[in-house]
N, C-alpha and C positions, 0 to 999 in steps of 0.2 A: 486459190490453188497455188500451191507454193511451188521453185523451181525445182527439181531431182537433181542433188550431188551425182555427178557421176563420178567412177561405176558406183552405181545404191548396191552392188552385190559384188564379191568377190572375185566369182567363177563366171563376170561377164569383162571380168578388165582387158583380155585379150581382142572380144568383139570389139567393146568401146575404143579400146586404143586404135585397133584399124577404120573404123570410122571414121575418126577426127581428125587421122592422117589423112585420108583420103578426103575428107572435107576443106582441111587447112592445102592440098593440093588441088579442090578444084575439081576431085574424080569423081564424085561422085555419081551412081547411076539414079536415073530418073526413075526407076522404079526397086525396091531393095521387097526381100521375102522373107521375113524373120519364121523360120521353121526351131521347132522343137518341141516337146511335152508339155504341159501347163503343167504351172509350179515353180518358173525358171526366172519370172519378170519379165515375161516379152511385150508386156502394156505397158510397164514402165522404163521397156531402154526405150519405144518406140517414142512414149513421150516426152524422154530426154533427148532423143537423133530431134527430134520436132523443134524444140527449143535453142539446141545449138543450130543449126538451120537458120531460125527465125530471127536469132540473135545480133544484135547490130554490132557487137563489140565481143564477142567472145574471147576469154581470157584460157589461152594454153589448152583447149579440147574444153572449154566449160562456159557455158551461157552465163554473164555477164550479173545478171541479175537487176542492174541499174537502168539499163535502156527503156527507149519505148516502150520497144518491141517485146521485152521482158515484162516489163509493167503490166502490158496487157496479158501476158501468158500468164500474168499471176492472179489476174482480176479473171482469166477464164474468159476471157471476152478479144482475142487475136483475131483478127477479120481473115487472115491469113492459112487460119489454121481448120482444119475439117477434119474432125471425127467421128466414123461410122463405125456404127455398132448395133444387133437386133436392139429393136426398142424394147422389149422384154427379154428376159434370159432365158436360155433356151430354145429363143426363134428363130425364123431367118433373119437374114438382109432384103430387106424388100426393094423392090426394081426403084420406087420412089424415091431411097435412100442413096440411090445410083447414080441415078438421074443428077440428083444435086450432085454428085462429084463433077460431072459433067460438063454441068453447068460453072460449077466452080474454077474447073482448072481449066474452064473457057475466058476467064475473064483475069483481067492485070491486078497484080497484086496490088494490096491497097498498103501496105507500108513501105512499098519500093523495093523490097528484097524477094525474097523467095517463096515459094506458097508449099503447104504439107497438107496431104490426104492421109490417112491410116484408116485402114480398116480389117475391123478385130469382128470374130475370127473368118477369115476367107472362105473359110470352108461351110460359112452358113448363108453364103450367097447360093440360090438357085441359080439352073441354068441361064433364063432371061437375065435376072441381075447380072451372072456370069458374062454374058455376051455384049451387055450394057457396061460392062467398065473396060472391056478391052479397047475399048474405042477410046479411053483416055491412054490407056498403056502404051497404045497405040501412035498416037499422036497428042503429047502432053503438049499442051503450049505454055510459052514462056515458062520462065524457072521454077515447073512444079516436081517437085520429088510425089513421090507415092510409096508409102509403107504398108506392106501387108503382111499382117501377121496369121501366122497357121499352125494350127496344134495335129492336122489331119493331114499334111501334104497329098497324101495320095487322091484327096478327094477333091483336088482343084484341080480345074481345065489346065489341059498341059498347054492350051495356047497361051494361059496366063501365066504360069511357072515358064514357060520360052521365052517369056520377055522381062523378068525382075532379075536381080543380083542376090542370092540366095543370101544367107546368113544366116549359119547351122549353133543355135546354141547344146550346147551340150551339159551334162547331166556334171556337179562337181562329185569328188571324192566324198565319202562317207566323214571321214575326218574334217574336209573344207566345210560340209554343211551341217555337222555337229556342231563347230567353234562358232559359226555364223548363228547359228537357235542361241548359244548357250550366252553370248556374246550380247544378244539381244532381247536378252529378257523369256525365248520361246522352249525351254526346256522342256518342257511337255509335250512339245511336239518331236522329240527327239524318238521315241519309241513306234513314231507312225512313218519313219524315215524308208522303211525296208518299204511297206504298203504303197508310199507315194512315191515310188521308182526312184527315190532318191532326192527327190524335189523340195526343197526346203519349203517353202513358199505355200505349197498343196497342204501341209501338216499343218502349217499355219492357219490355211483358210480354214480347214475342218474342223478344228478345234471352236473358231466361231461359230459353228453351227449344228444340229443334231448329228453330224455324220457317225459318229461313235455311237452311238444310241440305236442309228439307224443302220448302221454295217453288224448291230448284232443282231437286228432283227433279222434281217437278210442271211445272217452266216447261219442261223437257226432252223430257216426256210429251208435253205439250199441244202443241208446237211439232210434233211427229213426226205428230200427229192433225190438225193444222191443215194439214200440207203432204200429210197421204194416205200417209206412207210408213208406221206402223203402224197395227194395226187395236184397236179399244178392247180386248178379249179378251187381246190377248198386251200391253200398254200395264199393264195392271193388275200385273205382276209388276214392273215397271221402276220402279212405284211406292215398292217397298221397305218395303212393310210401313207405310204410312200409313194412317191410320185415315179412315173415311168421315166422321167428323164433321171432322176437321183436314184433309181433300179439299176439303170443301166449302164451309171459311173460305178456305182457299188459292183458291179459283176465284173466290170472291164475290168477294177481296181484286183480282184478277186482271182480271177480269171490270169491277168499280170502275174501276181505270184505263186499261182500255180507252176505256169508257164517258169519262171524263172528258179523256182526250188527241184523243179527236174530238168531243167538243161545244165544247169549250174548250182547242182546240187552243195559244194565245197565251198562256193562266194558267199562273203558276207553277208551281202543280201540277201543271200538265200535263206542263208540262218537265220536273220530276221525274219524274213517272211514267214518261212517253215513255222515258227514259233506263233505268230497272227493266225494264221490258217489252218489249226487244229481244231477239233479234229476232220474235218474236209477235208485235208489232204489225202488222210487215210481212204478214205469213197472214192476219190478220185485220182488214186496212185496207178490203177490199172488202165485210165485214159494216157493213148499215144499226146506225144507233144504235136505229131501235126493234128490231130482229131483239136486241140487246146488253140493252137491257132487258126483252122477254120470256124472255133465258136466264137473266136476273139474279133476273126473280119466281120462276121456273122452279127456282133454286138454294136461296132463301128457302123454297118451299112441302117439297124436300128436307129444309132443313135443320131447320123445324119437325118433319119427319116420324122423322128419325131421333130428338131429344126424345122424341116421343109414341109411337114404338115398339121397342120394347128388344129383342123379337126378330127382329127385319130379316136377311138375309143379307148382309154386308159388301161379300163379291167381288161378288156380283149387283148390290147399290144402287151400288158404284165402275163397274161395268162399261157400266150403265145409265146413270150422270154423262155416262163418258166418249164413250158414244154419242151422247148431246143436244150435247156440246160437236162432235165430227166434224160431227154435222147442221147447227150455227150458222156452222162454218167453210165449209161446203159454199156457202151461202145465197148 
């Protein structure tokens, strides 16, 4: 595992710089809340803040590279360091994976410095897990930091957002995250920039993987339920075997730029978008924009739910999507 140059990304130089100062003085708080959209690197500043932290010798806001402490961050093997995250994608955080923070940031650091928790994404702890780590937020012993990252803010316990130090990334300029694609070899993902709210990073991921293949299948579905000519029940198989938690990115994603080509018809993005979401926008030009964001909380409260339940019935939760969406189109 090799160390992260920081900033790895442009539109995070302002976060990173206030970190390091705030490190290099000592301020830092015991527990920090990296909030923002996926797509932005909030796994990779949190494993850069991790590194500088653990770092014996940091040189001007940058982990050192030569230390111990380094050496082992490279080997992936830091006794120091804990990261949680569902053991499969798409699940929870289980109360077990808790537990060990627990127990961790109960016990003295074993390289004499500091000790790091992160755990990605906050919002896929249930409530027990939930209630199981405030007891470290609560009372960190010795010099442990705790990072949590969150793509959902709304869906963590406000008793756990009352006690971290926020850390709001924010979305760069269409221009910042064009030069950054084209910069780095990712040109192809420059045309899915409007779709991914702006996200350099989300284009990137997609491209590795069926999303393009599978957001036409989806735009195909959704346009046939929007005009009434099929019914959600026979819609499900046209799907082709797409999974309910990658339905439910596709619609969020879908949904986003609906949302954003009628509040802000005239923004760039929009034109982008406008341009992706043909023809759907047409079907659903006569849906209000609050009708677009009650189906948006409506997909969010889903997609927690699939997380927090592993035995769900797949065709049933698709079939059910696909009914609330007919109903939004109907409105």
């Amino acid at each position: 595992m090799s160390l992260v140059p920081m900033p790895p990304y442009p539109w995070l130089e302002s976060v990173w710089d206030e970190f390091a100062e705030r490190l290099a003085q000592k301020r830092v708080p015991h527990a920090l809340l990296i909030t923002g959209q996926e797509g932005l690197g909030s796994d990779t500043l949190a494993k850069a803040m991790g590194q500088l932290l653990l770092c014996l010798s940091p040189l001007e806001g940058i982990a050192c590279g030569k230390c111990r402490a380094c050496q082992l961050l490279q080997a992936g093997s830091h006794p120091d360091l804990l990261w949680i995250a569902p053991e499969e994608a798409g699940k929870q955080i289980k109360i077990d994976q808790i537990r060990k923070v627990t127990e961790f940031v109960s016990k003295t650091a074993q390289q004499g410095g500091k000790k790091v928790v992160v755990v990605t994404p906050t919002e896929a702890m249930n409530n027990n897990s939930s209630n199981a780590l405030l007891k470290s937020l609560e009372e960190p012993a010795g010099d442990t930091v705790l990072i949590l990252i969150t793509f959902q803010e709304s869906q963590i316990l406000p008793t756990i957002r009352s006690r971290c130090a926020r850390i709001v990334l924010t979305t760069p300029s269409y221009n910042v995250a064009q030069s950054w694609l084209e910069e780095n070899g990712h040109q192809a993902a420059i045309p899915l920039l409007g779709e991914a709210g702006g996200a350099p990073l989300k284009g990137v991921e997609w491209l590795k993987t069926e999303y393009v293949e599978q957001r036409q299948k989806a735009m195909a579905c959704l346009e046939q339920l929007a005009s009434q000519t099929r019914g959600p029940v026979s819609a499900v198989a046209q799907l082709g075997g797409i999974s309910a938690p990658v339905l439910v990115e596709l619609m969020l994603n879908l949904v986003d730029s609906l949302i954003t080509t009628k509040l802000a018809p005239s923004s760039v993005r929009a034109e982008q978008r406008q341009e992706s979401i043909q023809p759907l926008a047409q079907y659903m030009a006569r849906v209000s924009g609050q009708m677009l964001f009650r189906f948006r909380e409506r997909l969010c409260e889903q997609k927690l739910k699939l997380i927090r339940n592993a035995n769900l019935n797949q065709t049933l939760f698709i079939e059910e999507l696909l009914m609330d969406w007919q109903l939004v189109a109907k409105s």
